[in-house]
C-alpha positions, 0 to 999 in steps of 0.5 A: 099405614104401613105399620098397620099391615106390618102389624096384621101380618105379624098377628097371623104369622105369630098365631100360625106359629104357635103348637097347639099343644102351647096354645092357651085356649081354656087358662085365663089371660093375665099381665104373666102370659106372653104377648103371643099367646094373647094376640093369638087370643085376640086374632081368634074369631070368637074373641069379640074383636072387630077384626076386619078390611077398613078404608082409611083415606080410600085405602083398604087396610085388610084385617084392621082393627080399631086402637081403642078397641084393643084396649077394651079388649084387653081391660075386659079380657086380660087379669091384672091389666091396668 
């Protein structure tokens, strides 16, 4: 789906995009941080998220997640998430 590769691009470039000096490796994520410093957390590859090239009707979509996924990440990983 075109939004889905929109959507992995828009992850890489927003991750590449951020100084390192901003970047939020130790502090805890909360509902307050900005959305990219948390997709840069997500898109780490220690995050626990299951980031890789999935087949969806016989289409590979490269650096796929899982919706569902993403959520528990959230729920599990971002304070105040409800």
């Amino acid at each position: 789906s075109p939004s889905m590769s929109t959507m992995t691009s828009t992850s890489s470039s927003i991750t590449s995009s951020i100084p390192e000096s901003e970047r939020y490796d130790e502090m805890p994520l909360s509902i307050n941080t900005d959305m990219s410093s948390i997709v840069k957390v997500m898109a780490s590859p220690d995050s626990g998220l299951d980031i890789r090239d999935r087949m969806w009707l016989k289409i590979t979509i490269p650096n796929a997640f899982i919706g569902s996924d993403v959520v528990d990440w959230l729920h599990t990983h971002v304070e105040g998430f409800n």
